[in-house]
N, C-alpha and C positions, 0 to 999 in steps of 0.2 A: 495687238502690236501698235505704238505709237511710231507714229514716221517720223516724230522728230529727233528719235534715238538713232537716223539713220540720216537723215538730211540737214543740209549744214552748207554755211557761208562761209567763206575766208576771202576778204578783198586782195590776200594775194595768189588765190589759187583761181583758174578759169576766172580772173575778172572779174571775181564775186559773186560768179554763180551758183544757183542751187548744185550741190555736189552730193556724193553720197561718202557719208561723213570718211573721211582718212583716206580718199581717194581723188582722182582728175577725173572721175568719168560722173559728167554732167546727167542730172535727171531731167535733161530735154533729149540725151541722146538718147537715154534708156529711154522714153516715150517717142521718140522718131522710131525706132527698132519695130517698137509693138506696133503703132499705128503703119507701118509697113508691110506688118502680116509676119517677122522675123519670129521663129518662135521660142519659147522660152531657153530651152537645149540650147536653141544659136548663140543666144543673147549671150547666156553665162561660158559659150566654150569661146566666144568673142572677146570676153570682158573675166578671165579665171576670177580676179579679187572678187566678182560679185555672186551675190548666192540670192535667192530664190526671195526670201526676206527685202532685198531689196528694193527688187523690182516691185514685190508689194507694196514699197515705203515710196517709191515713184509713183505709181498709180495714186495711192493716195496723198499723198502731199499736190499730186494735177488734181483732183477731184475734190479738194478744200479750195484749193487757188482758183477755180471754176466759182464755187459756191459763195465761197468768202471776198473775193474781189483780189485781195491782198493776205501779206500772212506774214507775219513776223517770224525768223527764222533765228536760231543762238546761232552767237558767233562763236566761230572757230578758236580756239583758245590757239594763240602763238606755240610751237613746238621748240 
């Protein structure tokens, strides 16, 4: 699984934060949640649009951005 078929910019969405792609829920919340101890059951009955795939595509897209410094991200195509 590539995270970047899941994580995604749009400067007009959350201020052009990492998002998970077609949605407003930031992959810093989904990594607040985890580093919180929330567990996966919570996260997704918290957040229905998100499935399980995701959170994987969070975890990795934090653990490039660790490794790699920086990361280039595709932009959001205008809808």
């Amino acid at each position: 699984m590539d995270w970047r078929n899941r994580i995604s910019i749009n400067p007009r969405i959350c201020h052009g934060k990492a998002c998970v792609h077609g949605t407003r829920i930031m992959v810093s919340v989904i990594l607040d949640n985890v580093a919180a101890g929330v567990s996966r059951p919570e996260i997704l009955h918290s957040y229905p649009t998100l499935t399980e795939a995701d959170i994987d595509a969070a975890l990795s897209y934090a653990a490039e951005l660790v490794r790699e410094g920086t990361i280039e991200l595709p932009l959001e195509a205008a809808i």
